[in-house]
C-alpha positions as CSV (number, residue, x, y, z in Angstrom):
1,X,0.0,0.0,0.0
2,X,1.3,3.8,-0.9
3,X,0.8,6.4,1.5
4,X,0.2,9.6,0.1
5,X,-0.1,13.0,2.3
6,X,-3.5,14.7,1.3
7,X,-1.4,18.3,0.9
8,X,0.5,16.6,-1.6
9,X,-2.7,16.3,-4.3
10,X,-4.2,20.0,-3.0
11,X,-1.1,20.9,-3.9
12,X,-1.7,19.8,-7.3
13,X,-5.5,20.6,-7.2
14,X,-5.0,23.8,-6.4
15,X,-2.5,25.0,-9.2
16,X,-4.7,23.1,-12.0
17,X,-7.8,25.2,-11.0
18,X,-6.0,28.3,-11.2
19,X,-4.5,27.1,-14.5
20,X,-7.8,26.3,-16.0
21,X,-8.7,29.9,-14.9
22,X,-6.4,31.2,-17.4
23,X,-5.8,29.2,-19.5
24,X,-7.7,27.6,-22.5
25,X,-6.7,24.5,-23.7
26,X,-5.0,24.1,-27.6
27,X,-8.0,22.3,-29.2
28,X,-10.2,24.7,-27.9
29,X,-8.5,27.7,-29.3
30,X,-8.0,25.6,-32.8
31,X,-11.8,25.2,-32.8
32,X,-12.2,29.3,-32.3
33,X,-9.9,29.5,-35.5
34,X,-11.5,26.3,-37.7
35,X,-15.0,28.3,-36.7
36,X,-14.2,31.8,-37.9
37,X,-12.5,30.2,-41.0
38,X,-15.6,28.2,-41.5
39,X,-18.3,29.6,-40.3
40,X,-21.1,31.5,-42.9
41,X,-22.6,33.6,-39.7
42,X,-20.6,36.8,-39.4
43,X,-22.0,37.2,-36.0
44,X,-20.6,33.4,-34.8
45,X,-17.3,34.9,-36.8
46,X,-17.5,37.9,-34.3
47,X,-18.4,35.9,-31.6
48,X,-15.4,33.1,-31.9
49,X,-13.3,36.4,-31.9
50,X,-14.3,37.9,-28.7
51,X,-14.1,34.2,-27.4
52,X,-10.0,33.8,-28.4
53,X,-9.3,37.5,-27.7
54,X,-11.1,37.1,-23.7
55,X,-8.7,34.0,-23.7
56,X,-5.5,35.2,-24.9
57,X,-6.3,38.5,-22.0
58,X,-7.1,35.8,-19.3
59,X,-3.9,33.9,-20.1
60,X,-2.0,37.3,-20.2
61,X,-3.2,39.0,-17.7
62,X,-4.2,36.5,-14.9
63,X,-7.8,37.4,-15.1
64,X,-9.9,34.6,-15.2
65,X,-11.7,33.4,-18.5
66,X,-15.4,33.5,-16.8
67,X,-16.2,35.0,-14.2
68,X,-19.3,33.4,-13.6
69,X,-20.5,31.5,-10.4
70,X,-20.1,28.3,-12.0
71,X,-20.1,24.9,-10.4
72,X,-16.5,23.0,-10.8
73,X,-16.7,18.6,-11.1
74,X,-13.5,17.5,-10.1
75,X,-12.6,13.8,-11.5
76,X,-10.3,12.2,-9.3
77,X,-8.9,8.0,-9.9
78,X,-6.8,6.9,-7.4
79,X,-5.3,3.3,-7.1
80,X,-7.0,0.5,-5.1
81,X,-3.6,0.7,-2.9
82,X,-3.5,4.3,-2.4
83,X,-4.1,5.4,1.1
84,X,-4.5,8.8,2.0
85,X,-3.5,10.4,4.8
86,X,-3.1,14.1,6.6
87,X,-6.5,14.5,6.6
88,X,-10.2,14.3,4.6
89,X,-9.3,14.3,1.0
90,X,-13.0,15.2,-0.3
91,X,-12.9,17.8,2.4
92,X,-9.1,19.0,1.2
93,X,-10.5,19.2,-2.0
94,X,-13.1,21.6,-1.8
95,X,-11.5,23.8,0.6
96,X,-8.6,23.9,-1.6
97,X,-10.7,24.9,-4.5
98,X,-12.1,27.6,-2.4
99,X,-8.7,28.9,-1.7
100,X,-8.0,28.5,-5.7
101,X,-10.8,30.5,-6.5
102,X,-10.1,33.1,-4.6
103,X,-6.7,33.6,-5.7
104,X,-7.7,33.1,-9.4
105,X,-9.9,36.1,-8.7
């Protein structure tokens, strides 16, 4: 069995929620750029614009992409030998996130 402290994955937690604050993945901008190439509506066109220019200011800036009250789903797989310990992981979790947030903000 592995022992693995729960700081060690808020740790990690917490700097891919502040990283998905700012950051927009590859495909995602490619699709904004296959769109307005594409697309026959010149109001998506505009719309796929003001989406990549909101994303390359979020990533510049450190201003985060929405700034919406949205609801995050964290996945998580962890091995059937994988103990946790340093305290409640679900409960590390979520405050983490809280503390991401806020920092992303």
């Amino acid at each position: 069995m592995r022992e693995v402290h729960v700081n060690q994955i808020t740790k990690v937690i917490r700097d891919l929620f502040i990283d998905a604050n700012y950051n927009l993945g590859a495909d995602v901008l490619a699709a904004f750029d296959r769109g307005i190439a594409h697309d026959e509506s010149p109001v998506a066109k505009e719309v796929l614009k003001e989406l990549k220019e909101n994303a390359r200011i979020a990533r510049e800036e450190h201003s985060p992409l929405c700034q919406d009250t949205g609801l995050a789903v964290v996945f998580i797989d962890l091995g059937q030998d994988v103990h946790i310990v340093g305290g409640d992981f679900k409960e590390a979790v979520n405050e983490e996130y809280g503390r991401a947030t806020r920092t992303a903000i």
